[in-house]
NUTOR-975821 format. One record per atom (N, C-alpha, C, O): residue in three letters; y, z, x. Coordinates in steps of 0.02 Angstrom, whole numbers, padded with zeros to 5 digits, always signed. Layout:
<nubas>
ALAYZX...
</nubas>
This chain:
<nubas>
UNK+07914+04172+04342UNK+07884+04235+04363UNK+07810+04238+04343UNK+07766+04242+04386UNK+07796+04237+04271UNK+07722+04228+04271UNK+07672+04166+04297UNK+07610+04168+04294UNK+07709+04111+04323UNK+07685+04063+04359UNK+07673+04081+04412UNK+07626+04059+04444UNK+07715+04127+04434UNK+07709+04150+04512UNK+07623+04194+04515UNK+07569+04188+04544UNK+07653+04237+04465UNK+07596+04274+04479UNK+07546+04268+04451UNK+07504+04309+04469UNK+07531+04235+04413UNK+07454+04174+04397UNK+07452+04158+04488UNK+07418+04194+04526UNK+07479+04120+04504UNK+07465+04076+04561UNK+07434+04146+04623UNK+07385+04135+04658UNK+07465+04198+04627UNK+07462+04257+04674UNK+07382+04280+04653UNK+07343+04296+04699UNK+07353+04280+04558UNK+07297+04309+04554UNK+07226+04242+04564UNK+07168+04261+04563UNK+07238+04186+04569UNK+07200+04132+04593UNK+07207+04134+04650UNK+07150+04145+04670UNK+07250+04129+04707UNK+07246+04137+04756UNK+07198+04207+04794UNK+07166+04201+04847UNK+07201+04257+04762UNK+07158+04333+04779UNK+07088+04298+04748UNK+07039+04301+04785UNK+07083+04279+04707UNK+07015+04263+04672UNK+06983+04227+04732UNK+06940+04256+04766UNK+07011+04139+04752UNK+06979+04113+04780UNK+06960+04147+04850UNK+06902+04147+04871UNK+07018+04179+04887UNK+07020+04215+04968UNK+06952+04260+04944UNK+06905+04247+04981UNK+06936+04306+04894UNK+06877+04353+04883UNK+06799+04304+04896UNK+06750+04317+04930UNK+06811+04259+04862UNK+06757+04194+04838UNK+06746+04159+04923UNK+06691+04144+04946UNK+06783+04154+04943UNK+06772+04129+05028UNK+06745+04182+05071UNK+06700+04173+05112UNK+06768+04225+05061UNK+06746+04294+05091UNK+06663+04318+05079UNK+06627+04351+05116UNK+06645+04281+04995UNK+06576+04304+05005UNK+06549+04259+05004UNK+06489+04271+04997UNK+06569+04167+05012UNK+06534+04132+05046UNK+06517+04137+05128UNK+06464+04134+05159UNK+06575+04146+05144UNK+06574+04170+05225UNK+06523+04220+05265UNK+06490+04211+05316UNK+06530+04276+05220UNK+06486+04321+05233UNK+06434+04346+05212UNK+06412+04403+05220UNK+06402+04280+05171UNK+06324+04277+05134UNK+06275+04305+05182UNK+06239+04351+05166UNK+06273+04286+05224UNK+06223+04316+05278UNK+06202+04383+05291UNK+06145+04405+05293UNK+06271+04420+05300UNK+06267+04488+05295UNK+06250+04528+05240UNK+06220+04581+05241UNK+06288+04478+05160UNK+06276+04509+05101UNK+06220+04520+05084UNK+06201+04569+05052UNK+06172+04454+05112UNK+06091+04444+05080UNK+06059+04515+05122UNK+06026+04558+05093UNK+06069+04517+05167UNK+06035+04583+05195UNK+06059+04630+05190UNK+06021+04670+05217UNK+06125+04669+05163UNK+06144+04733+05127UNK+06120+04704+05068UNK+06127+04750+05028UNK+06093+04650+05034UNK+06084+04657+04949UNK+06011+04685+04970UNK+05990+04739+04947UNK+05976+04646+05014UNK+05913+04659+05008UNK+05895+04715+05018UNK+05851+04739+04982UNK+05923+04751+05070UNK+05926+04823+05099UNK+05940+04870+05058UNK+05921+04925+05077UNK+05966+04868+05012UNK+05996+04887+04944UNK+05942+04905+04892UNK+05928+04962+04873UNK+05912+04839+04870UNK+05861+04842+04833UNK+05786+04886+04876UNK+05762+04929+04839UNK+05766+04882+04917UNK+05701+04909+04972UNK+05720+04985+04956UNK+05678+05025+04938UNK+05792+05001+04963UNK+05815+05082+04972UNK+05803+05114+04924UNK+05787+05173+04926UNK+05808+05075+04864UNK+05787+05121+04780UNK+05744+05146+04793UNK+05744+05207+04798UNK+05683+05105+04806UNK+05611+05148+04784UNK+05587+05157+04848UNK+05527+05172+04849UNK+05620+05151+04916UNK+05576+05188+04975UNK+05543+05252+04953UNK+05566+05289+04910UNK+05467+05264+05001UNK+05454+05316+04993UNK+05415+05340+04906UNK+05391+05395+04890UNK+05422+05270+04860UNK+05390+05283+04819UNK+05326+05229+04829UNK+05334+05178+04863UNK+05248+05248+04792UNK+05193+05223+04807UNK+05191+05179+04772UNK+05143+05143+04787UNK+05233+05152+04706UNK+05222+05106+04657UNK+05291+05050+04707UNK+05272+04992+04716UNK+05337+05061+04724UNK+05385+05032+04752UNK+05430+05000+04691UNK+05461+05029+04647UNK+05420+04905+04709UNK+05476+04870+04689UNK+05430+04879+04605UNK+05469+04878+04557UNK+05354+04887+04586UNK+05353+04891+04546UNK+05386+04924+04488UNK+05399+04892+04437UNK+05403+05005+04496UNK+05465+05034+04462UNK+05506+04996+04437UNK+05528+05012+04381UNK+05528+04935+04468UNK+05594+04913+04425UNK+05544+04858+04376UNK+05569+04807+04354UNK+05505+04868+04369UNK+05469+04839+04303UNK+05448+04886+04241UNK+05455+04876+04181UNK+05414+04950+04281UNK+05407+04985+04244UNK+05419+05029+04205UNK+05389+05059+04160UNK+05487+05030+04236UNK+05558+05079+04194UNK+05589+05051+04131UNK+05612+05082+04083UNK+05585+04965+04143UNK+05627+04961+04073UNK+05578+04920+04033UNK+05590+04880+03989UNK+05508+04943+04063UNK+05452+04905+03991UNK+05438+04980+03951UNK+05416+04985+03894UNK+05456+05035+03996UNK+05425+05096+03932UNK+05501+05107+03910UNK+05512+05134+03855UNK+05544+05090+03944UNK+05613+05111+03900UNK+05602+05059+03826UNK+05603+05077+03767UNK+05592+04994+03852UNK+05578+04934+03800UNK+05555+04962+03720UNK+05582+04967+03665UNK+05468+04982+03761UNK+05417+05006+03721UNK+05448+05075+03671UNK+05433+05083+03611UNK+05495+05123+03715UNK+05478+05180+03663UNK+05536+05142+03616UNK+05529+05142+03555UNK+05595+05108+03647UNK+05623+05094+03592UNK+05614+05051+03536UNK+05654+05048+03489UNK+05552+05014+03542UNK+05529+04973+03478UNK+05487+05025+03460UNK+05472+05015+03401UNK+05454+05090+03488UNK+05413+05144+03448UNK+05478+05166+03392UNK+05485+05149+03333UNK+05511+05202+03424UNK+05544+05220+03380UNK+05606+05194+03334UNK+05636+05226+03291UNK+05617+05126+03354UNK+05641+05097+03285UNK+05595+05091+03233UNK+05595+05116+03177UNK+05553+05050+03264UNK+05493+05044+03209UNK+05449+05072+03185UNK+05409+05049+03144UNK+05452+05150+03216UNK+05396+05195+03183UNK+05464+05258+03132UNK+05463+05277+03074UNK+05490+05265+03161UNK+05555+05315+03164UNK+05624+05275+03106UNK+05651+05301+03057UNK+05634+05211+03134UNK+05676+05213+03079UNK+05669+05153+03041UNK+05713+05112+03028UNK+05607+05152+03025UNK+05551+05087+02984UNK+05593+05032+02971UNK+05622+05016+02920UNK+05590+04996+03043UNK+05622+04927+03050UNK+05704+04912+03019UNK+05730+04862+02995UNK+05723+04966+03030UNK+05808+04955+02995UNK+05822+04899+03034UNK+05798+04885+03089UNK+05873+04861+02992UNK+05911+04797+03015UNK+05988+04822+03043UNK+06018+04875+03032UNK+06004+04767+03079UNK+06062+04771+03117UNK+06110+04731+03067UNK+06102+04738+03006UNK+06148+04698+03087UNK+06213+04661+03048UNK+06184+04614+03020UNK+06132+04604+03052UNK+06190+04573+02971UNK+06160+04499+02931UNK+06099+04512+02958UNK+06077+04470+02997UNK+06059+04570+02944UNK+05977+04569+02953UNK+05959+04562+03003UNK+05899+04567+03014UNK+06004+04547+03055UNK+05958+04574+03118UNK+05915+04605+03123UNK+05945+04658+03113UNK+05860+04622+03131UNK+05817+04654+03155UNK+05854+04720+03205UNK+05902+04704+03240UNK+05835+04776+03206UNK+05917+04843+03232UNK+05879+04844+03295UNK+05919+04850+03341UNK+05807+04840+03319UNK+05761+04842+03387UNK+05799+04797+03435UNK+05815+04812+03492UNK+05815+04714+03389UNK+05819+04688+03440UNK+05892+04690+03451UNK+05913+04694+03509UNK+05941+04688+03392UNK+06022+04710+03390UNK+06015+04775+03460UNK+06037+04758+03515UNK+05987+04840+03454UNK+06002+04895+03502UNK+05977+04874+03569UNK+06017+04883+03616UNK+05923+04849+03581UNK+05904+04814+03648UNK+05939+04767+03682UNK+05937+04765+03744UNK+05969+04732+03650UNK+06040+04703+03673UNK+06102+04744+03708UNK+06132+04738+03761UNK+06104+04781+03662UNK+06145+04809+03685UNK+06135+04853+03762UNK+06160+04840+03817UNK+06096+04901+03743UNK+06061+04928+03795UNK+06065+04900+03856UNK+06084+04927+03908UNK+06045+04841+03847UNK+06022+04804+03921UNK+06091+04798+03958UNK+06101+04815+04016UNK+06135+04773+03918UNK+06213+04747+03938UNK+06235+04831+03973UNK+06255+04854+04027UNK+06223+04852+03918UNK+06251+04932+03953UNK+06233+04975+04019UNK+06267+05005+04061UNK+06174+04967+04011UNK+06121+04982+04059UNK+06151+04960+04133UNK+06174+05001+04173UNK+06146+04894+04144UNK+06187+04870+04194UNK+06251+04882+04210UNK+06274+04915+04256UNK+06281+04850+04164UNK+06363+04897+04182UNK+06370+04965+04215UNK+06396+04979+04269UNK+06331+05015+04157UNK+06349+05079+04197UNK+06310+05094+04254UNK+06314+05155+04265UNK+06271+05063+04296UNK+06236+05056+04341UNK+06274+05026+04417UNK+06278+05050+04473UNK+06298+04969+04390UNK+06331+04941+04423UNK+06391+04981+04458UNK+06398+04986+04519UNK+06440+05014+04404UNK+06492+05037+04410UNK+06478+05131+04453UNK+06523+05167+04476UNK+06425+05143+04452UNK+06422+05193+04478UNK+06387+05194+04531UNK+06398+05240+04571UNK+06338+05149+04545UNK+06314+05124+04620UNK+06373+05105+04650UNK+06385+05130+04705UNK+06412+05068+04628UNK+06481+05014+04647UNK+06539+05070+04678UNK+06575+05058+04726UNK+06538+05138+04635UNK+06586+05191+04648UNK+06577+05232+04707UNK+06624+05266+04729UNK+06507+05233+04741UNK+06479+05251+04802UNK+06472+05218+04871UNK+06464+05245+04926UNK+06477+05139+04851UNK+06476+05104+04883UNK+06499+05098+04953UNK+06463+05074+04996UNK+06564+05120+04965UNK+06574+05128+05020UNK+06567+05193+05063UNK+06554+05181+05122UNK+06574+05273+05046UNK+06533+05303+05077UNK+06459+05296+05113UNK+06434+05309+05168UNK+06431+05258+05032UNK+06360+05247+05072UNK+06336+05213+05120UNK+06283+05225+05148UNK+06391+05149+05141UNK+06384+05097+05166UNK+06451+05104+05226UNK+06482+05054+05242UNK+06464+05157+05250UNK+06500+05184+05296UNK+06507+05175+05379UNK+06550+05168+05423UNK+06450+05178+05374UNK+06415+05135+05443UNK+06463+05076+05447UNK+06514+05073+05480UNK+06436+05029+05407UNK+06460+04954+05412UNK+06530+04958+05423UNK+06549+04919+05467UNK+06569+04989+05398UNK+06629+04993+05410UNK+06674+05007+05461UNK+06730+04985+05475UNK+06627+05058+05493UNK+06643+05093+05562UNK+06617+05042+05625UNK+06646+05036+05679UNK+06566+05012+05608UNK+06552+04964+05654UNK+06561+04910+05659UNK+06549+04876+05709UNK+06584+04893+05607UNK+06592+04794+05606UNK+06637+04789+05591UNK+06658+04843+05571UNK+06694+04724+05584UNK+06737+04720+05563UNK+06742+04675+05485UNK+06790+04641+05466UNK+06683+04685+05451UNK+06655+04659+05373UNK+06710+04715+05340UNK+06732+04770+05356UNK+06720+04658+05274UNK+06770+04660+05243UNK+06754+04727+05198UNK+06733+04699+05148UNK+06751+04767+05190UNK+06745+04827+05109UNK+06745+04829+05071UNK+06704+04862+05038UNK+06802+04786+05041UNK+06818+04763+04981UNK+06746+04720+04958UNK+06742+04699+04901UNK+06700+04710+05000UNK+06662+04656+04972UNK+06591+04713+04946UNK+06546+04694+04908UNK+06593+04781+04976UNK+06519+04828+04989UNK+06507+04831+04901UNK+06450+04818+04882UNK+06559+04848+04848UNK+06538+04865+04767UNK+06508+04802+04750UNK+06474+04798+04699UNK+06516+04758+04783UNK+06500+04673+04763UNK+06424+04682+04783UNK+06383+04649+04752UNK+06399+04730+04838UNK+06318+04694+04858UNK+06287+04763+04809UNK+06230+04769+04786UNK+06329+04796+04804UNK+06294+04852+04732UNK+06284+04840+04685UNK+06237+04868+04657UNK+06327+04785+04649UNK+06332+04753+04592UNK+06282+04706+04593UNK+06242+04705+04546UNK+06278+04663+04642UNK+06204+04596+04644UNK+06150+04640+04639UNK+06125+04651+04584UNK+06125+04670+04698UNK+06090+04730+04699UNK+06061+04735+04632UNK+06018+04698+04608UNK+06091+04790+04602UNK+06079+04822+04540UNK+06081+04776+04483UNK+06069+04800+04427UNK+06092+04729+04487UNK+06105+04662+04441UNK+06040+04633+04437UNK+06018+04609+04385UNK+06005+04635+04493UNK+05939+04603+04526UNK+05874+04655+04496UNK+05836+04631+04454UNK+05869+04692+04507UNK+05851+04756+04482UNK+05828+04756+04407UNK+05771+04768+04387UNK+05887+04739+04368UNK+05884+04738+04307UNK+05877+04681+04254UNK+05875+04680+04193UNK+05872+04616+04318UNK+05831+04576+04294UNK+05773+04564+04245UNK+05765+04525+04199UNK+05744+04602+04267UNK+05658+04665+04241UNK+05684+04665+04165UNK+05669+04623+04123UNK+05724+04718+04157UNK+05761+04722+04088UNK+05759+04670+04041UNK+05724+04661+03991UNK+05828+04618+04085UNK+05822+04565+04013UNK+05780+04527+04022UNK+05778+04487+03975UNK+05731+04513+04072UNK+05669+04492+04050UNK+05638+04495+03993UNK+05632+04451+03950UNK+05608+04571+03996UNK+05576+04606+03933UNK+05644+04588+03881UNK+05647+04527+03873UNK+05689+04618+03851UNK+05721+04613+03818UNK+05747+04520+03785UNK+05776+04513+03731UNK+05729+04462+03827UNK+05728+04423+03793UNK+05646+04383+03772UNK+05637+04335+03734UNK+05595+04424+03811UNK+05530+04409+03774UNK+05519+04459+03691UNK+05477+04437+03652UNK+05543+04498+03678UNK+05554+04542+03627UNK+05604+04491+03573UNK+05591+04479+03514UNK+05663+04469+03612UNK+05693+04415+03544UNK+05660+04371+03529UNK+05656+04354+03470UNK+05629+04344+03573UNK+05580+04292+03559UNK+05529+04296+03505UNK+05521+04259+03457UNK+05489+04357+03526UNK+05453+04398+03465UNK+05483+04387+03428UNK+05447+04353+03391UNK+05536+04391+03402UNK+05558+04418+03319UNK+05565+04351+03279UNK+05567+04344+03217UNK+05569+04307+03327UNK+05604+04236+03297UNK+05656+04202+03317UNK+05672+04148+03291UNK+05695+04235+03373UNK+05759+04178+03396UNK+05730+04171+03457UNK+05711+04211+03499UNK+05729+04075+03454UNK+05709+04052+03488UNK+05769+04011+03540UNK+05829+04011+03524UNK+05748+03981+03595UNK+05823+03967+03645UNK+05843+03918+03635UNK+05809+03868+03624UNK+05896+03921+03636UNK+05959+03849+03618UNK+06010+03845+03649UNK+06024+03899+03674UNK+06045+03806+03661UNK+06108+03773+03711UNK+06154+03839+03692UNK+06204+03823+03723UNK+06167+03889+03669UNK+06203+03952+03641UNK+06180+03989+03706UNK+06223+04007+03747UNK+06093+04004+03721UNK+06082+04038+03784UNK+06122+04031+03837UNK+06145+04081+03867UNK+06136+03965+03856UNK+06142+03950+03915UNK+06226+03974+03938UNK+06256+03942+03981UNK+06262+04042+03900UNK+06315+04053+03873UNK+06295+04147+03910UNK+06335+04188+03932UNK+06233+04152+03904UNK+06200+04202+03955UNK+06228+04219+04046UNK+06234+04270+04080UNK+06237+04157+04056UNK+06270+04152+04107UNK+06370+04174+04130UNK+06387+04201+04183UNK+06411+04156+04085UNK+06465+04145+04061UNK+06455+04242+04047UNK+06474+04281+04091UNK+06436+04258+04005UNK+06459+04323+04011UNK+06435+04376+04063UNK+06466+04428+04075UNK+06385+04359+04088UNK+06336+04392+04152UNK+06398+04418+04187UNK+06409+04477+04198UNK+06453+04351+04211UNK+06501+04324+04247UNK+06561+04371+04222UNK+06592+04399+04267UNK+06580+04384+04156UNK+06608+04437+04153UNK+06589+04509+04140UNK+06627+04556+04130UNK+06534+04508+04143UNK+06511+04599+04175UNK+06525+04607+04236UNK+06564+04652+04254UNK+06497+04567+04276UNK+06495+04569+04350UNK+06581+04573+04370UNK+06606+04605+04416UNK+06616+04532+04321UNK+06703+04541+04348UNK+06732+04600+04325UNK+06780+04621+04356UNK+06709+04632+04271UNK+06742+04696+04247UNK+06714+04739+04292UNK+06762+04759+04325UNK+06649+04772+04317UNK+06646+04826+04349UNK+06656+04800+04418UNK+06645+04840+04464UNK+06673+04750+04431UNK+06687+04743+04503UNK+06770+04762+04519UNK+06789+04782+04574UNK+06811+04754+04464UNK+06896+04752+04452UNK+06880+04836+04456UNK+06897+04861+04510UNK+06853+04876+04411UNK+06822+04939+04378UNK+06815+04960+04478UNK+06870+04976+04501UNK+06773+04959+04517UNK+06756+04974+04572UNK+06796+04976+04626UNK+06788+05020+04669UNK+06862+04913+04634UNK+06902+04919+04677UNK+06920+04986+04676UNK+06908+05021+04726UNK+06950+05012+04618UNK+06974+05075+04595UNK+06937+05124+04630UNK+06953+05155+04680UNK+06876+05128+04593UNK+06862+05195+04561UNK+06810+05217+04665UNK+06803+05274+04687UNK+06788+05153+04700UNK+06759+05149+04770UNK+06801+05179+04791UNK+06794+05238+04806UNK+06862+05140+04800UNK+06903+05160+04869UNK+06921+05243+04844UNK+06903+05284+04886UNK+06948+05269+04794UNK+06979+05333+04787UNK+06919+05378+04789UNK+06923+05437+04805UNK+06857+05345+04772UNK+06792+05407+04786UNK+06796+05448+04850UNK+06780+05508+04855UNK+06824+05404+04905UNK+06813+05399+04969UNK+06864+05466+04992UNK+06843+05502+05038UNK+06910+05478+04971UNK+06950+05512+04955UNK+06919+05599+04903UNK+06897+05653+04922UNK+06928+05579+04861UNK+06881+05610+04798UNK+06835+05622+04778UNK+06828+05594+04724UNK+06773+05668+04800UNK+06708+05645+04769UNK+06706+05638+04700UNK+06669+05603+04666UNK+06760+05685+04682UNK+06733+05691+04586UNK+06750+05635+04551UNK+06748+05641+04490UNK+06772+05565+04582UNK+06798+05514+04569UNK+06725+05486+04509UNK+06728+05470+04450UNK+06665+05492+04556UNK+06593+05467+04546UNK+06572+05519+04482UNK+06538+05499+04434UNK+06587+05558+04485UNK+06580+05628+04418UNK+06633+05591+04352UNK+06616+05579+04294UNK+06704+05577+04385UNK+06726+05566+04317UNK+06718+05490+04289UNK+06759+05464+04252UNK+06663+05462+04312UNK+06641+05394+04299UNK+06587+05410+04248UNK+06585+05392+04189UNK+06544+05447+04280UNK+06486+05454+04243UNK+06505+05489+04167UNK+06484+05471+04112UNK+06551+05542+04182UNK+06571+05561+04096UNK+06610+05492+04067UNK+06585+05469+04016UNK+06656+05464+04090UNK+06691+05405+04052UNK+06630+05357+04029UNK+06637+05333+03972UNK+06574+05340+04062UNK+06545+05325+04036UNK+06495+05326+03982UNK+06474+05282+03944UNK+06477+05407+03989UNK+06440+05438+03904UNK+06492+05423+03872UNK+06482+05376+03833UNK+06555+05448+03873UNK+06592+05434+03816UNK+06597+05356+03785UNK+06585+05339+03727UNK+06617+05318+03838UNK+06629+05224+03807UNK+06545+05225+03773UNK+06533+05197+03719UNK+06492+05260+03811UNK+06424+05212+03775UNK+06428+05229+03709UNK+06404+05184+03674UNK+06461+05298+03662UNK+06474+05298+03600UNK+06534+05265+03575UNK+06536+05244+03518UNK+06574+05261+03607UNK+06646+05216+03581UNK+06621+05134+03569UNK+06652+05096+03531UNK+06562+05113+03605UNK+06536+05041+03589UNK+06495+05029+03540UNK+06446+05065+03546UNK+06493+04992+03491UNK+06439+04996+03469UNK+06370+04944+03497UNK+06359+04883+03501UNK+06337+05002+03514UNK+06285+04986+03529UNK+06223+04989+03498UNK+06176+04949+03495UNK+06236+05062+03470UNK+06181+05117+03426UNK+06208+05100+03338UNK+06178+05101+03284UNK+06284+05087+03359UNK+06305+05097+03264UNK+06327+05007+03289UNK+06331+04974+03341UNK+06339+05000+03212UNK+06391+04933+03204UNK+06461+04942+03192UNK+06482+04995+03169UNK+06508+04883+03209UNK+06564+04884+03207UNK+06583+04884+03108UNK+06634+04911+03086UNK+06545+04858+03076UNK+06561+04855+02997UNK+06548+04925+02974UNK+06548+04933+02913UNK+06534+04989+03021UNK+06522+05052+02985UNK+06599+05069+02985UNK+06611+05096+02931UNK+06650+05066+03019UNK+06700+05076+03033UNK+06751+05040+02970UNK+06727+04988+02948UNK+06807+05057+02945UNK+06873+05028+02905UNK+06891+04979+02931UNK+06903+04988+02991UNK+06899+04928+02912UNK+06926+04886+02928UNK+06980+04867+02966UNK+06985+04819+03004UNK+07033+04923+02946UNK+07068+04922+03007UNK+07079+04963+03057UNK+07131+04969+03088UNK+07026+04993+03065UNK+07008+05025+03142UNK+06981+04991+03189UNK+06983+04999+03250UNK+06938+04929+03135UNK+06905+04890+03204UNK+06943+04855+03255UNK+06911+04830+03302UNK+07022+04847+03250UNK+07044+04808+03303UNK+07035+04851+03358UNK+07038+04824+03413UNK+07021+04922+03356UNK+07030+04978+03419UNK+06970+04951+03450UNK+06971+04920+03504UNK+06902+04964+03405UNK+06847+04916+03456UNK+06855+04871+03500UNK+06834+04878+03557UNK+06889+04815+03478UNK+06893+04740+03487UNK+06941+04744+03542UNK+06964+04690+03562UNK+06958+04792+03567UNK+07009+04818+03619UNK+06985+04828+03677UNK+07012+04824+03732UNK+06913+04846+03656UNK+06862+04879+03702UNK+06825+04810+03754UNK+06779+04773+03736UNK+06855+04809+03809UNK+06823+04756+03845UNK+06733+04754+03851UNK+06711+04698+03867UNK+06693+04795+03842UNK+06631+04816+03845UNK+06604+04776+03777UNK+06556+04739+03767UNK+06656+04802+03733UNK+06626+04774+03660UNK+06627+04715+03673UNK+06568+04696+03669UNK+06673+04658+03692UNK+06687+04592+03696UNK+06610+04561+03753UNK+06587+04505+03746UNK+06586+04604+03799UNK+06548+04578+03826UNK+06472+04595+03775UNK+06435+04547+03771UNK+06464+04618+03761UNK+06393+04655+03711UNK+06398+04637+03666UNK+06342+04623+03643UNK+06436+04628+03634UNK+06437+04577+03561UNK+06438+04500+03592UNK+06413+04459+03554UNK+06463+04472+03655UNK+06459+04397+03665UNK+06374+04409+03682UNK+06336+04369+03654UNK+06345+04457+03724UNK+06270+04431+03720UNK+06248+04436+03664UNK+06190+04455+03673UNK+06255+04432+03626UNK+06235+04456+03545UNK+06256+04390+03515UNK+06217+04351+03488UNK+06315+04384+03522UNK+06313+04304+03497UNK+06265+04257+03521UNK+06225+04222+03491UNK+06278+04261+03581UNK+06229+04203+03620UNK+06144+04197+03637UNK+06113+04154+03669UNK+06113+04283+03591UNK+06044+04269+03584UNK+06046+04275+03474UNK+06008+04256+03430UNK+06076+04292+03474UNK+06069+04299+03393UNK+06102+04274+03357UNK+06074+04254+03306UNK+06183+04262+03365UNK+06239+04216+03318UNK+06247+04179+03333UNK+06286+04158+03291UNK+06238+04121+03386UNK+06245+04062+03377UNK+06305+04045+03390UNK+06320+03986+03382UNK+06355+04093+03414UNK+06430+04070+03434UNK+06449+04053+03512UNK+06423+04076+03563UNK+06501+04008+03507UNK+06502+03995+03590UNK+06580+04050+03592UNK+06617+04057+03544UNK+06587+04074+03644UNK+06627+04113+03680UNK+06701+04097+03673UNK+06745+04140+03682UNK+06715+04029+03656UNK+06808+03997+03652UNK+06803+04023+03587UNK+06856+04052+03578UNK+06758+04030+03523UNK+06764+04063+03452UNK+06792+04137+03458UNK+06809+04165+03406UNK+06797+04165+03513UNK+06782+04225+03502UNK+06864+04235+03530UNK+06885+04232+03588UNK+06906+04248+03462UNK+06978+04273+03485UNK+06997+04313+03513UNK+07057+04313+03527UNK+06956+04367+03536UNK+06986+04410+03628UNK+06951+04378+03674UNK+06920+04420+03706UNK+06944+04340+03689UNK+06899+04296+03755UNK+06982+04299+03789UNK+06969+04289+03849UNK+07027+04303+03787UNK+07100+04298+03825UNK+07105+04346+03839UNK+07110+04361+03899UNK+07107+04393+03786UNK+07118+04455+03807UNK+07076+04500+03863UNK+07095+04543+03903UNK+07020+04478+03849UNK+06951+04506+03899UNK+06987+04505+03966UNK+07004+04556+03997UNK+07000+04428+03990UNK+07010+04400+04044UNK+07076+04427+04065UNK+07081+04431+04126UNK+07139+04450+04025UNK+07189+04464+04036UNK+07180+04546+04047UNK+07229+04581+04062UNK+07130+04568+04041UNK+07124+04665+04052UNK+07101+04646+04128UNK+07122+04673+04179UNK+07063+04604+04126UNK+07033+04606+04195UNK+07069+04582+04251UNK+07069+04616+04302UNK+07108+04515+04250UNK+07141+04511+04274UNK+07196+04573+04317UNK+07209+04583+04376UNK+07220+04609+04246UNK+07276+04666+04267UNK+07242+04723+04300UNK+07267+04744+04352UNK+07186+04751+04275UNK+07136+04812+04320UNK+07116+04791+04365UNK+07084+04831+04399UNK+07126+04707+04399UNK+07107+04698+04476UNK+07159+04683+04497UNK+07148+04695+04556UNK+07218+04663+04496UNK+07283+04653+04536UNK+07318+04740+04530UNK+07369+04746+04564UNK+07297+04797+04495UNK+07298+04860+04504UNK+07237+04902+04549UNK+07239+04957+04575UNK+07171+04843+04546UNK+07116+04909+04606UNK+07130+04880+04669UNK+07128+04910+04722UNK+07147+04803+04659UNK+07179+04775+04752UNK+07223+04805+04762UNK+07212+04822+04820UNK+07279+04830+04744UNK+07334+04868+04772UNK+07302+04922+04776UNK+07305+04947+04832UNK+07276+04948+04741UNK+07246+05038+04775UNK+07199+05014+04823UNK+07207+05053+04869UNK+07157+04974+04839UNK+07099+04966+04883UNK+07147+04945+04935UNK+07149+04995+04970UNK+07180+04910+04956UNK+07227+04902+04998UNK+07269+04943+05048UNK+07275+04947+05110UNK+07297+04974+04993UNK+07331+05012+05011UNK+07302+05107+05057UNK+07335+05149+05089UNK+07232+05106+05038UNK+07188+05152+05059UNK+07125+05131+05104UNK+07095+05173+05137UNK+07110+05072+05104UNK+07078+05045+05185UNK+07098+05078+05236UNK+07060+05112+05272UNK+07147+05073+05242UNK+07151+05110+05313UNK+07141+05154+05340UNK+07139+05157+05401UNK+07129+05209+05295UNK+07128+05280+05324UNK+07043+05294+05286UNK+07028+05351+05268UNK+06998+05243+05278UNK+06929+05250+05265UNK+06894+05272+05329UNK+06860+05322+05327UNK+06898+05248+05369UNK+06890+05266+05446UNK+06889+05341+05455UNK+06836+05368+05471UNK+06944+05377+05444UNK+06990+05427+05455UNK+06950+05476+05415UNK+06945+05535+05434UNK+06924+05454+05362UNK+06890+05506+05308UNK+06814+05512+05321UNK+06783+05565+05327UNK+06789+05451+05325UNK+06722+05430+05333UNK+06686+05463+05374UNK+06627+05447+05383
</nubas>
């Protein structure tokens, strides 16, 4: 039985993975169309997505370092570049996941007119806004650099978790897209779940402020597992198989997408009908 259905969630993986090789063509121009739409109508344009997260950057090294006179993060981290980490990881996620939750209203048209897949629209929100925030960890890894960690075969581990942000709010989107469509307040109760997780993570505090044995509740927290792996992989020096929920990560995600394909599935059809 669990052979079976291993084999049932590789099989959905790869059919998704053909689907957006197949339909790269169309994706590149809803991604691009995507990105142009942010800042239409503004006079600075694509510049904005530079300039948003160099003064977010800036005030936050003002005020670590003027405000809370260079406090350190865990084993001396430096806490500027520990919280900018975090930030950045977060930043995207909840970006992702709430562009991703609109996605198909906004992109409604396409649906009504073509016969392009839906399931694929939170996917060009997610590149999209992924692209976007590029800008971000730009700045945010010229700032580690500043401090002293310099790049090593650990970076290249940057990639590997990118890969599971992009799979959690995309599993996160089957859901939370298709029932928007249905629901507006779907997109409302995202945005509160999300203030709440950005304090349930540590991002702002550390996990060692906590008892010891509360921290397994963290470590529960799929968000934490991705924000602490970029944290390993610009500051600790750990590769990702060290990290004993790396199974578990993959096993939440796994189950929250063989649960948003059955709801996305099962509510396609009557998108038309609502739309």
């Amino acid at each position: 039985m669990v052979r079976k259905n291993r084999s049932i969630i590789i099989k959905k993986i790869i059919n998704y993975l053909k689907d957006v090789y197949n339909n790269k063509y169309l994706l590149s121009v809803l991604i691009e169309r995507d990105i142009k739409q942010r800042f239409v109508g503004s006079a600075f344009g694509l510049f904005w997505a530079f300039l948003q997260p160099f003064i977010s950057v800036l005030v936050l090294w003002t005020v670590i370092t003027f405000g809370f006179k260079g406090q350190s993060g865990p084993e001396e981290i430096p806490f500027i570049v520990y919280l900018s980490i975090g930030m950045m990881v977060w930043n995207i996620f909840s970006e992702t996941w709430v562009n991703g939750t609109n996605s198909i209203i906004e992109y409604s048209f396409v649906i009504k007119k073509t016969s392009f897949r839906s399931s694929l629209l939170p996917f060009v929100k997610i590149i999209s806004t992924s692209i976007i925030n590029m800008f971000f960890v730009f700045l945010v890894i010229i700032l580690i650099i500043a401090y002293g960690f310099y790049p090593s075969i650990y970076w290249l581990q940057f990639f590997y978790y990118f890969i599971c942000l992009v799979a959690l709010s995309l599993v996160l989107n089957f859901i939370t897209s298709s029932t928007n469509v249905f629901l507006l307040d779907i997109s409302q109760l995202v945005k509160i779940f999300l203030n709440f997780g950005f304090w349930l993570t540590p991002i702002f505090w550390k996990i060692e402020f906590l008892p010891e044995k509360y921290r397994i509740f963290v470590n529960f927290n799929p968000m934490y597992y991705v924000v602490n792996g970029f944290r390993e992989t610009f500051l600790y020096k750990k590769f990702f198989w060290e990290n004993p929920y790396t199974l578990y990560f993959w096993a939440f995600v796994f189950i929250i997408g063989l649960i948003g394909v059955k709801i996305f599935k099962s509510l396609r059809p009557y998108f038309t009908d609502v739309l």
